[in-house]
Backbone as CSV, one residue per row, in Angstrom:
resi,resn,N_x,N_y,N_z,CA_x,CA_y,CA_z,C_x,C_y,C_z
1,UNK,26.667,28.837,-4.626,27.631,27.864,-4.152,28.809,27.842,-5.120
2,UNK,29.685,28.329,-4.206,31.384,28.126,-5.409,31.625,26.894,-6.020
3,UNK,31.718,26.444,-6.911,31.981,25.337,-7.325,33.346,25.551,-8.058
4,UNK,34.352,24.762,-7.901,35.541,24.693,-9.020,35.921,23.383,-9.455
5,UNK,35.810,23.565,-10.490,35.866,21.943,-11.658,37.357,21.843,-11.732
6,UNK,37.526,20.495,-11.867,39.077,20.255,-11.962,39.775,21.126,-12.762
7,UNK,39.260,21.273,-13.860,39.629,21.846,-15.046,39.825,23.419,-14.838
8,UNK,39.714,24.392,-13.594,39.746,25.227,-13.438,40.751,25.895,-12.365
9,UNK,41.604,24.553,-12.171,42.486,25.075,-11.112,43.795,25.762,-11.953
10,UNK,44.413,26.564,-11.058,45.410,27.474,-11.400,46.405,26.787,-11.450
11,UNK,48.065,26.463,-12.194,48.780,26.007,-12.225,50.098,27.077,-12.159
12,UNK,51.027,26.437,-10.869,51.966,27.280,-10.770,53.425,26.273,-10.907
13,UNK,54.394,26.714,-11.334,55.386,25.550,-11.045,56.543,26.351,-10.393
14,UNK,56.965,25.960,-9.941,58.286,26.251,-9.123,59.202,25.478,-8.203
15,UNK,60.666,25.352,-8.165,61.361,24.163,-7.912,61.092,23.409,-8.154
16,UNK,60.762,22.860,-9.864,60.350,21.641,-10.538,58.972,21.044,-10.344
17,UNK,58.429,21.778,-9.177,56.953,21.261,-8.709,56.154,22.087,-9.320
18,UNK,54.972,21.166,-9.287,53.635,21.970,-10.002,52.515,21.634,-8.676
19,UNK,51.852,23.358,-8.573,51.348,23.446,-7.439,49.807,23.449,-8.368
20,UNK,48.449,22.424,-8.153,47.857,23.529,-9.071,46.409,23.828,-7.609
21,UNK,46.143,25.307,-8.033,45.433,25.785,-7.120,43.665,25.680,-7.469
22,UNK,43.035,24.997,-5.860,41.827,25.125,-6.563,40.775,26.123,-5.813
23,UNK,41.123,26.341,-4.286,40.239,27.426,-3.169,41.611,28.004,-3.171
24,UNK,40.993,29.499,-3.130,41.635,30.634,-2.396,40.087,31.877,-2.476
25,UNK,40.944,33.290,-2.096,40.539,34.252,-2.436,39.583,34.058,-3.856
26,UNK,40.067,34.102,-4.674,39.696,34.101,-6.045,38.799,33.682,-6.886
27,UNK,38.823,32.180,-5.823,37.623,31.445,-6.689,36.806,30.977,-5.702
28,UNK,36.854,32.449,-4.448,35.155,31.999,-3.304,35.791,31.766,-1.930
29,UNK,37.239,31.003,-1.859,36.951,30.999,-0.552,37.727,32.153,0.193
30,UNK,37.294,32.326,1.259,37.221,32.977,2.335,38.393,33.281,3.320
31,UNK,38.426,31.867,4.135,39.466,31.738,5.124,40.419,30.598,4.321
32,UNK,40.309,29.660,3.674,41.194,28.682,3.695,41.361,27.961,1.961
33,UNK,42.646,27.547,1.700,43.426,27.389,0.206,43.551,25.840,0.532
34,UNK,43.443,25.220,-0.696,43.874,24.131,-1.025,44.045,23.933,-2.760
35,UNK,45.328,23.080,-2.001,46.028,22.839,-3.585,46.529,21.118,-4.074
36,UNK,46.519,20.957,-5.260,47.346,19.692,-5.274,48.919,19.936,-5.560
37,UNK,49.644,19.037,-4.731,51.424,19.517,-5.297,51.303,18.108,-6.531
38,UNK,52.184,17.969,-7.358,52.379,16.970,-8.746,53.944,17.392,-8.061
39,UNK,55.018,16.252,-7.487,56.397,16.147,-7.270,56.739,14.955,-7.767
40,UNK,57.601,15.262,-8.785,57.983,14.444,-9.859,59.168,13.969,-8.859
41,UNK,59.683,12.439,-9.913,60.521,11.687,-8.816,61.770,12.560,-8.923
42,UNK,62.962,12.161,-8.160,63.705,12.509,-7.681,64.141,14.089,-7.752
43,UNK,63.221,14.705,-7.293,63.013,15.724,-6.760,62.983,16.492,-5.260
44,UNK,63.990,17.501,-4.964,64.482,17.997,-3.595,64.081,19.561,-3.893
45,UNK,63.154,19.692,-2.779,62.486,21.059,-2.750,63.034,21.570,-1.689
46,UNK,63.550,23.321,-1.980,64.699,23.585,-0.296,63.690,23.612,0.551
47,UNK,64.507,23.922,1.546,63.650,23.520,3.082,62.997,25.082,2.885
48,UNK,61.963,25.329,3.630,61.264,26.462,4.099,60.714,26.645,5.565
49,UNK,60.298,27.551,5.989,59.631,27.844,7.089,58.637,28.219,7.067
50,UNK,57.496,27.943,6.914,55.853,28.260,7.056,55.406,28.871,8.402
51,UNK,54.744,30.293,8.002,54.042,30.622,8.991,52.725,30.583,9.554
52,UNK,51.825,29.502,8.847,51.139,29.186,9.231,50.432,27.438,8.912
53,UNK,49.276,26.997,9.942,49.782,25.672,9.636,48.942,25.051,8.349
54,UNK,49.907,24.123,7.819,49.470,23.264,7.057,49.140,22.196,7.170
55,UNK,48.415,21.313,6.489,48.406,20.265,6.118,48.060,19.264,5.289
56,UNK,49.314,18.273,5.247,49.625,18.025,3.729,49.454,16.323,3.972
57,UNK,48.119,16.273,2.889,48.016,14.695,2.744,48.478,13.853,1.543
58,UNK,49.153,12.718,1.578,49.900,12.037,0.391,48.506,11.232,-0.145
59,UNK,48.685,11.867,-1.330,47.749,11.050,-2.214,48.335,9.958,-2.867
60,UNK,49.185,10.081,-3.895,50.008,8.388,-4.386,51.611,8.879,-4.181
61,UNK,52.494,7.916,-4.268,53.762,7.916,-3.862,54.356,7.872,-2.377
62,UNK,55.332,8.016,-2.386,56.362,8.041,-1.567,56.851,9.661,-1.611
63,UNK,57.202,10.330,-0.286,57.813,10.976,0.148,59.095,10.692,1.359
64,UNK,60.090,11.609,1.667,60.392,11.511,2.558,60.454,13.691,3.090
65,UNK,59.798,13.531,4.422,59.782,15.294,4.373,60.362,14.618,5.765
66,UNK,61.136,16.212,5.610,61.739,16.747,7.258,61.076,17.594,7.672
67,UNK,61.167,17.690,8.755,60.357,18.425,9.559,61.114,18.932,11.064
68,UNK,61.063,20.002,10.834,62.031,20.408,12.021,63.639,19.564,12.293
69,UNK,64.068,19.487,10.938,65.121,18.284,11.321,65.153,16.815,11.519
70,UNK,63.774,16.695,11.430,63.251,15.381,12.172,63.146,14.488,10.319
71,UNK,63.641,13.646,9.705,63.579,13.434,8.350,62.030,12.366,8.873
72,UNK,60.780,12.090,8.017,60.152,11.195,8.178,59.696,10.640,6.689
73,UNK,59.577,9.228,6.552,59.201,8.419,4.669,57.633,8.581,5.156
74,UNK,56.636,9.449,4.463,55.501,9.041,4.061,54.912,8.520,2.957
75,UNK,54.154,7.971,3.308,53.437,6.917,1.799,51.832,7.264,1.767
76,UNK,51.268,7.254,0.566,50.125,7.261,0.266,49.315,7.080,1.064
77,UNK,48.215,8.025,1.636,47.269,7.730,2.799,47.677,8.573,3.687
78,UNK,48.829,8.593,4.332,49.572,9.574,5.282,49.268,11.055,5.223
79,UNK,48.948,11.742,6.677,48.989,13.039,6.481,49.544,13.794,7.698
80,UNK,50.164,14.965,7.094,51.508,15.660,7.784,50.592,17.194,8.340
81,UNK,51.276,17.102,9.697,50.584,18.571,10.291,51.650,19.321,10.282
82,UNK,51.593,20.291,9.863,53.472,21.148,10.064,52.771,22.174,10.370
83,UNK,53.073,22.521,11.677,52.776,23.746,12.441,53.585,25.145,11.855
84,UNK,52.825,26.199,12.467,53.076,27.438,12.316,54.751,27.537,13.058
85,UNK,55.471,27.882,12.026,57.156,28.061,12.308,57.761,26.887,12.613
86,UNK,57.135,25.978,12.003,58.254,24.364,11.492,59.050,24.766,10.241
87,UNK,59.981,24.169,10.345,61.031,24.081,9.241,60.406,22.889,8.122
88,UNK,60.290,22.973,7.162,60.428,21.857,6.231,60.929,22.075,4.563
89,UNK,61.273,20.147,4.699,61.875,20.235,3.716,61.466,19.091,2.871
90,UNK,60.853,18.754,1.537,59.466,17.705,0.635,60.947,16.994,0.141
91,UNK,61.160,15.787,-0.277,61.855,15.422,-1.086,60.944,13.938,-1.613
92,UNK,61.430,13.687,-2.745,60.552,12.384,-3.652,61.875,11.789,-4.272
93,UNK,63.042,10.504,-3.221,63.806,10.397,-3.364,63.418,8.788,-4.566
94,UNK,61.955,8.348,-4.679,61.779,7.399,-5.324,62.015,7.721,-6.926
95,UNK,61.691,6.521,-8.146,61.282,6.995,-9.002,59.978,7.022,-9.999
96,UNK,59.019,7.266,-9.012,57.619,7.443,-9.284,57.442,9.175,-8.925
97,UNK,56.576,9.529,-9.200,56.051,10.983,-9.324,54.823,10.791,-7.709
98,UNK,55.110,11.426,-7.026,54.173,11.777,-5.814,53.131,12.960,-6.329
99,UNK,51.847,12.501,-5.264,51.066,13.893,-5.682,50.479,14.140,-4.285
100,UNK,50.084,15.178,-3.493,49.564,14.871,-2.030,48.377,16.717,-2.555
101,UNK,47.856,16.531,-1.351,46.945,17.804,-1.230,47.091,18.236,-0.152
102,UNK,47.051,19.972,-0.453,47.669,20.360,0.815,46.365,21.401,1.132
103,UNK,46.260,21.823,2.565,44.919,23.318,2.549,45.915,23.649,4.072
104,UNK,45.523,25.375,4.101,46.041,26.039,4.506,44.922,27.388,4.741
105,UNK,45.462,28.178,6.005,44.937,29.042,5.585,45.414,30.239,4.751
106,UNK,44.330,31.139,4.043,44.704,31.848,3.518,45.767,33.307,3.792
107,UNK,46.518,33.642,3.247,48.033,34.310,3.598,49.395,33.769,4.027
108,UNK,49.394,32.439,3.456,50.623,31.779,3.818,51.147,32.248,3.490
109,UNK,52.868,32.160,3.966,53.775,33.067,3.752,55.022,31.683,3.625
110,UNK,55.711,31.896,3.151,57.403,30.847,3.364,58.612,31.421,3.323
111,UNK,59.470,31.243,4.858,60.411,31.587,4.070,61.815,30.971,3.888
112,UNK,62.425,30.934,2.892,63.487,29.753,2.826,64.860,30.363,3.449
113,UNK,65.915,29.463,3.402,67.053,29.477,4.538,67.862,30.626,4.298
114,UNK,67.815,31.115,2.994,68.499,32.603,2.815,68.082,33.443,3.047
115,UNK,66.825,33.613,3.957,66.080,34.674,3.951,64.951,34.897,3.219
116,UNK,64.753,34.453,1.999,63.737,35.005,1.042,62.498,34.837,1.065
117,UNK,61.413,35.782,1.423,60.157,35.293,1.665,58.881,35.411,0.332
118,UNK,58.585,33.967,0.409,57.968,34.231,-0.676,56.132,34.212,-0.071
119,UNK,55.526,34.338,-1.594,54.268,34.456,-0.737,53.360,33.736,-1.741
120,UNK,53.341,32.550,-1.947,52.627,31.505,-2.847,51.405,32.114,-3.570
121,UNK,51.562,32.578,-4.635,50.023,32.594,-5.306,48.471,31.731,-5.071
122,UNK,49.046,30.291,-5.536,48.278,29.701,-4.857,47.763,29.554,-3.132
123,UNK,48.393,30.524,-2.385,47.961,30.543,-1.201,47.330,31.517,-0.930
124,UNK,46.754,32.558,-1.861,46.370,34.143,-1.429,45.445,34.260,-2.263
């Protein structure tokens, strides 16, 4: 049985966020990744396009994410389905630090408005 202790998740940071990873490939699982995001306050992450779906539950704080254009404020407890080829965009316009958990399946892909596709470590 895979077990991963807090203390063993992977830490990635990028656009000021810290992703840290605890299922993927790597450490057992199979089909599906989950991570915690740490989004410090007033923090604007660019929009992206995900190709596959997520979903992302707010653990403490305030968010406000767009979603297809659509801007929505989530709060602690709340959880976001962003389908395969939604647009989004995380922002933490408060000044408290948000943290939410996100799982996915494995091979997510993103790609942001210039084109650039990235391919999340923590997602592979």
């Amino acid at each position: 049985m895979p077990v991963v202790r807090s203390s063993e998740g992977t830490t990635h940071e990028i656009h000021g966020t810290r992703f840290v990873s605890y299922a993927h490939p790597r450490a057992g699982s199979k089909e599906l990744c989950a991570w915690r995001v740490e989004i410090p306050a007033g923090t604007q992450a660019p929009a992206h396009t995900v190709d596959r779906e997520e979903i992302f539950h707010l653990l403490t704080g305030e968010l406000l994410i767009t979603l297809d254009g659509r801007p929505e404020r989530v709060t602690a407890g709340d959880t976001v389905i962003i389908n395969p080829g939604a647009a989004l965009a995380v922002e933490n316009p408060t000044d408290r630090a948000a943290t939410s958990w996100v799982t996915t399946s494995v091979g997510l892909t993103a790609e942001l408005a210039d084109g650039t596709r990235l391919t999340p470590p923590w997602a592979n």
